[in-house]
N, C-alpha and C positions, 0 to 999 in steps of 0.2 A: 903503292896505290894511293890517288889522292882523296885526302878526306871530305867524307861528305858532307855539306853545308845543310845547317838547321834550315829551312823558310824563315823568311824575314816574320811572319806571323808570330811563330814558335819565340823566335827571341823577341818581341815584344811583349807576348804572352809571359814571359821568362824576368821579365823587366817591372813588370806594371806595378806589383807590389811595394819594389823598391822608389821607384818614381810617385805612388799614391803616400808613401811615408815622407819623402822629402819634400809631396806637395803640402801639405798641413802645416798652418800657424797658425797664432794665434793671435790678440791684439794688445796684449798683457806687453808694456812698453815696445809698440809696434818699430817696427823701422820697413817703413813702407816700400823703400828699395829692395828689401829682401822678400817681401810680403808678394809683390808685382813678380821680382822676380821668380819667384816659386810658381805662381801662376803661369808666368809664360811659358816654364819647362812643361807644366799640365798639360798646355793648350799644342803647345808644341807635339808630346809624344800622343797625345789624345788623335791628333790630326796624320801624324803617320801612321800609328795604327792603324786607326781609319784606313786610308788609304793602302797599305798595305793587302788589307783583306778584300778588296776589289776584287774581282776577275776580268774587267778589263777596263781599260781609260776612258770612254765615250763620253764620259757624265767628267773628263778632266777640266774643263773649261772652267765650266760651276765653283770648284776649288781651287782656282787661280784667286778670288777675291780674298780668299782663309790663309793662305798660302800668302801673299801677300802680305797681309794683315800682321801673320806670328814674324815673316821677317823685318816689318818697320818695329815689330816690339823690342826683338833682340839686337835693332839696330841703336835704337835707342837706350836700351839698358846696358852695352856694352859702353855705347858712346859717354855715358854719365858715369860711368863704375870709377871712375878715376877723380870724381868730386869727392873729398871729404863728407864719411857718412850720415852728420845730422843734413849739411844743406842735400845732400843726396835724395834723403827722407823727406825732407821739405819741398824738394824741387816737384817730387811722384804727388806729392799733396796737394800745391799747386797747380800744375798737371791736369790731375783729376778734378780739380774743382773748377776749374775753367772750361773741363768739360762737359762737365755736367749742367753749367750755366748757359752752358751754349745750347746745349740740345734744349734744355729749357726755355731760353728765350725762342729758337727755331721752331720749339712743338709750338707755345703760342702763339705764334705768328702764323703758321701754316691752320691752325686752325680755329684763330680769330675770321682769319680769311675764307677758309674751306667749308666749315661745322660751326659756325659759332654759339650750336646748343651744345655740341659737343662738353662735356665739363675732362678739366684738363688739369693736371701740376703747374701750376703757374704763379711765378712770381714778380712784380712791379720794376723788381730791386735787381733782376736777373740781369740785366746790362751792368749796372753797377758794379756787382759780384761777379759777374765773369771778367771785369776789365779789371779791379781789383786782384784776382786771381794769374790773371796774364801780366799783370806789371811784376808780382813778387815774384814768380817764375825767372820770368824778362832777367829780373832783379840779378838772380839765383845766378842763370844761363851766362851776362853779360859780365859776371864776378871771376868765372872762371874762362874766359875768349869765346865762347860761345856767337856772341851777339855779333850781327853784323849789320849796317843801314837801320839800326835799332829795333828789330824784326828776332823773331824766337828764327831758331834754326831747321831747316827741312831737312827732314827723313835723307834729302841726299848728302845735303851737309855732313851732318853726323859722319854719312858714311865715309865720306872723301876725309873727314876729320880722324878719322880709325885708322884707313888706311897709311897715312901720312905721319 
């Protein structure tokens, strides 16, 4: 007699304990590739869960953006797993802070133009700091073959880079 299979539910339910203890760090001499990493398995089993407990796909569209999203993360952190762990740590720091420059510069802008009572996070120096941010990256990326046409690498890169 073949054996009967849990619900995908049940063994996530079965899981999540173990997966909420491997999500926790802490910053206490961080190493930010591990730190992201942890995070993306979160977002990762949070989002199948999710998903799982559905009763039916209608609303699947909506979660093609999420869905997306967790696989340019693990495209990217598997893509770098093979850099030496401090430029690794440095490169996620970089990374993020070029990000965060940029949504910065793009809020002011959007609502210098849009709201300009609006009061916003806004910095003078945000262009500076984000190209700053992207060069040492650049820097990082272009150290170990990454860089091409002197350009950070795309989500597709990466991947054709894995694959190969």
């Amino acid at each position: 007699m073949p054996k009967k299979q849990r619900p995908l539910s049940k063994i996530y339910k079965s899981m999540k304990p173990h997966v909420e203890a491997v999500a926790k760090s802490n910053l206490v001499n961080p190493d930010f590739y591990s730190i992201v990493l942890r995070a993306a398995l979160s977002k990762s089993f949070d989002f199948n869960s999710y998903v799982s407990n559905l009763g039916r796909s209608s609303h699947s569209f909506y979660h093609t953006a999420t869905l997306r999203g967790i696989c340019e993360d693990l495209i990217v952190l598997r893509a770098i797993h093979g850099i030496p762990p401090a430029d690794r740590s440095e490169l996620i720091t970089h990374l993020q802070r070029a990000d965060i420059h940029e949504s910065v510069k793009n809020q002011t802008k959007f609502f210098d133009t849009n709201r300009p009572q609006q009061p916003v996070v806004s910095s003078d120096d945000s262009e500076i700091l984000w190209q700053g941010a992207q060069a040492k990256a650049l820097a990082i990326y272009d150290k170990y073959g990454y860089v091409k046409k002197g350009r950070r690498p795309t989500i597709r890169q990466l991947a054709i880079k894995q694959i190969w």
